[in-house]
Structures are given as structure tokens and as C-alpha cells.
PLY file of the C-alpha trace (Angstrom):
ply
format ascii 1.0
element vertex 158
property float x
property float y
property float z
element edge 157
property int vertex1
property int vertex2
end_header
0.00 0.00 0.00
2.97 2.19 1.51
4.98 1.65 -2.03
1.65 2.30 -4.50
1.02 5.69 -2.72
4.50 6.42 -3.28
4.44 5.52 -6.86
1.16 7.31 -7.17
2.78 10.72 -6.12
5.79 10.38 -7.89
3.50 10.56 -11.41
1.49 13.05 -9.90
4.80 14.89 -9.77
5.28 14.23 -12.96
2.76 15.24 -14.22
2.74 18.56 -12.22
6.58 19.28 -13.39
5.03 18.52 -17.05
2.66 21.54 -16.55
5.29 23.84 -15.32
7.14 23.42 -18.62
4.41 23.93 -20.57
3.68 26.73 -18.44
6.99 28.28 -19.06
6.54 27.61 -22.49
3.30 29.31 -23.04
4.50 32.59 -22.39
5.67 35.28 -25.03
8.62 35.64 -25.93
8.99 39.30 -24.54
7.50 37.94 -20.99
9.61 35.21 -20.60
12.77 37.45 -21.87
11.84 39.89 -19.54
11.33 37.39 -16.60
14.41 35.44 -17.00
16.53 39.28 -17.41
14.70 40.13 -14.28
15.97 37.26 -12.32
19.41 37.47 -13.63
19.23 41.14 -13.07
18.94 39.94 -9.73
21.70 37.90 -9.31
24.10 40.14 -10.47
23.14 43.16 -8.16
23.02 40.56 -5.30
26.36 39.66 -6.33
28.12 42.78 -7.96
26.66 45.05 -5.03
29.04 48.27 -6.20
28.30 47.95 -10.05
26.23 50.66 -12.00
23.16 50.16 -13.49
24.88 50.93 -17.29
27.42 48.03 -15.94
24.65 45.94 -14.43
22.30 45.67 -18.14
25.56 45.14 -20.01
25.84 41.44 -17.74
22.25 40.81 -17.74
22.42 41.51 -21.81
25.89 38.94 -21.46
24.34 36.08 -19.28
20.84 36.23 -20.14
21.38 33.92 -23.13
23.52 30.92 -21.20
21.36 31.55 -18.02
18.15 30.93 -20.40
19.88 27.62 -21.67
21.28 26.46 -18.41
16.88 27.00 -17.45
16.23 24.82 -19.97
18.21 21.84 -18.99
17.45 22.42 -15.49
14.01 21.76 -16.01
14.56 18.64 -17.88
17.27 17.35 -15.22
14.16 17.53 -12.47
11.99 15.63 -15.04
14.74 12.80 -15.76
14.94 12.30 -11.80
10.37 12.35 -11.68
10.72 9.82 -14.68
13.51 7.71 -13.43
11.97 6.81 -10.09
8.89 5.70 -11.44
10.24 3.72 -14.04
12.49 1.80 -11.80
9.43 0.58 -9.65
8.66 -1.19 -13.06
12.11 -2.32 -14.08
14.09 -3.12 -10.87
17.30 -3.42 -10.72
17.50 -2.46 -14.85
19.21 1.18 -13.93
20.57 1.21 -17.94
17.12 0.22 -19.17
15.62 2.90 -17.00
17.97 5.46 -17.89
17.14 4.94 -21.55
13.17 5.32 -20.65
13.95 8.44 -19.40
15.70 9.86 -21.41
13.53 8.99 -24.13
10.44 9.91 -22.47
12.16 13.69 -21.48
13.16 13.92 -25.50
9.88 13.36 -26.81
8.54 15.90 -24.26
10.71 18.44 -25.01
9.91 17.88 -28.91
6.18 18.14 -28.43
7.26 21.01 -26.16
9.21 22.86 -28.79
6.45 22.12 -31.48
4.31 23.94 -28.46
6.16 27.13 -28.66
5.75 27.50 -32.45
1.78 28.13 -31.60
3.21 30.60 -29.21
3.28 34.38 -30.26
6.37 35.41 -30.91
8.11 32.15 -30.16
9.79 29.13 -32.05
11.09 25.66 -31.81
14.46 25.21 -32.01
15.94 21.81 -32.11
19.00 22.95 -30.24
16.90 23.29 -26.87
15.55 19.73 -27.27
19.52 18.73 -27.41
19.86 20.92 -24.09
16.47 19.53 -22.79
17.52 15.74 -23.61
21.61 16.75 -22.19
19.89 17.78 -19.06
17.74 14.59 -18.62
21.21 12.42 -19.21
22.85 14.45 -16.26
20.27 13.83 -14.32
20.13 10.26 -14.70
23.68 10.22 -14.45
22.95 11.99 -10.68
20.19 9.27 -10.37
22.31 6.80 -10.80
24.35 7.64 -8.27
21.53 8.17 -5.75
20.14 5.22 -6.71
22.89 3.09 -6.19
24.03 4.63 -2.87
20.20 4.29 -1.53
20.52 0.11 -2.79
23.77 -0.02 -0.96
22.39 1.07 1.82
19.61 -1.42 1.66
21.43 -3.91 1.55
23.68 -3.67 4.29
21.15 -3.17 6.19
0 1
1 2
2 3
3 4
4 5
5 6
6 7
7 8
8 9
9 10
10 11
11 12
12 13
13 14
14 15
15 16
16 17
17 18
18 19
19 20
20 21
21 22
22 23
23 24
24 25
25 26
26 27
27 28
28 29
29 30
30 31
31 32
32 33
33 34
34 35
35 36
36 37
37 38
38 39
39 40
40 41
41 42
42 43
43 44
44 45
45 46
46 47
47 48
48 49
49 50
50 51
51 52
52 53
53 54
54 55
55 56
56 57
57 58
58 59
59 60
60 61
61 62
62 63
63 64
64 65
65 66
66 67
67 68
68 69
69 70
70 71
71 72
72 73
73 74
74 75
75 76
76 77
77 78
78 79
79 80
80 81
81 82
82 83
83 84
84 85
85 86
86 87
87 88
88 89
89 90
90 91
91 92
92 93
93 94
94 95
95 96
96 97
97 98
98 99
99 100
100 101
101 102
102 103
103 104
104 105
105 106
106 107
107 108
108 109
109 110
110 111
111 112
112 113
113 114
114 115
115 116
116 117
117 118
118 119
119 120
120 121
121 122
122 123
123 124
124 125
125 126
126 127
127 128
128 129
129 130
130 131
131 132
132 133
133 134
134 135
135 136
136 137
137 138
138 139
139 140
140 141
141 142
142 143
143 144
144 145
145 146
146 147
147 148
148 149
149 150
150 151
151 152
152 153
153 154
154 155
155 156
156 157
């Protein structure tokens, strides 16, 4: 019972981190720009406390691009990890076969995702953030893994 309530929130999660991408990704393109400058603005006041404003846009115009990308597989590292532990309920003790499942399962999301964002008003799809998506989703089953197989050691010498 314990172990089916567990599985049953781990989809729900899922399915809830599913929504937040498609969230993100039915913005504009000028509101999400302007959100993801506005938290990078952030950071770099927080962290360059004596620069000037002129100074400050000049590293929000600098990192706003790789901050945007490093987003993007962020998002798709969390949904690797969602996928992964529901997947190995299924396939125990087949991490590789799990890992693949994943993976697969976070790169046809972020396809349908990117297809998404050509519906979107001034948005596209770009095949490059499905690579970012899907190289996100392999780190985090690469952290999985190594989760995973601490939490089995651990089992077992128990």
C-alpha cells in the first residue's frame, strides 16, 4: 500500500513538473525574456553590489542567453529524476534500461514542447533546446544513478 502511494505521487509529480514546462513555455517571448533578465538582473546586483546600473544591463544583456539555456536543462534534469523513479518501480534493478526510458520519455517531451512554442506568439522551436532539454535529462540520470545506487547499498547492508 505504503509503495503504490509512493508511486502514485511520484507521477502526480510528474505530471505537475510537465505543466510547469508547458507553463513556461506558453509565455511570449517578450514575458519570458523579460522574466528570465529580471531574475538574472537579480543575481548580479546581489552579487556585484558596487556595479552601476549601465554596468549591471551590459551582464544581464551577457548572461541572459547561457542563463536561459542552463533553465532549460534544469528543467529537464528535475523531469529525468520524476521519470527515473517511477520507471524503476517497473524495471528493478534495470538502472541502464531505466535510464534509456527516461531519457527517451524527457526527449519526446521536449519535442512536443518545442512544437508547443511555435503556436506561441512570438516564439519558435528550435531543435538545439531539445539537445539541451535531452543533455539535461542524461545528467540527471547520471545523478540518479548515483543516488540510486548509494540508496541500494544502503539497503542492503542493512
Amino acid at each position: 500500500m505504503k509503495n503504490k502511494v509512493l508511486l502514485y505521487l511520484s507521477i502526480l509529480f510528474i505530471l505537475i513538473w510537465m505543466v510547469i514546462i508547458y507553463s513556461f513555455s506558453d509565455a511570449s517571448s517578450d514575458n519570458s525574456n523579460n522574466a528570465s533578465k529580471g531574475i538574472v538582473r537579480s543575481i548580479i546586483v546581489f552579487i556585484y553590489k558596487d556595479k552601476s546600473d549601465k554596468e549591471v544591463e551590459k551582464l544581464v544583456t551577457k548572461y541572459n542567453k547561457p542563463l536561459r539555456k542552463l533553465a532549460h536543462a534544469s528543467v529537464y534534469f528535475v523531469l529525468a529524476n520524476f521519470v527515473n523513479s517511477v520507471v524503476c518501480v517497473f524495471k528493478k534493478n534495470k538502472l541502464l534500461l531505466c535510464n534509456i526510458i527516461s531519457i527517451i520519455i524527457c526527449f519526446i517531451y521536449a519535442c512536443t514542447d518545442e512544437w508547443h512554442q511555435t503556436f506561441v506568439m512570438d516564439r519558435s522551436g528550435e531543435f538545439g533546446d531539445v539537445l539541451i532539454d535531452t543533455f539535461g535529462a542524461i545528467i540527471g540520470c547520471l545523478v540518479f544513478n548515483v543516488i540510486y545506487k548509494r540508496i541500494m547499498k544502503r539497503r542492503e547492508s542493512l
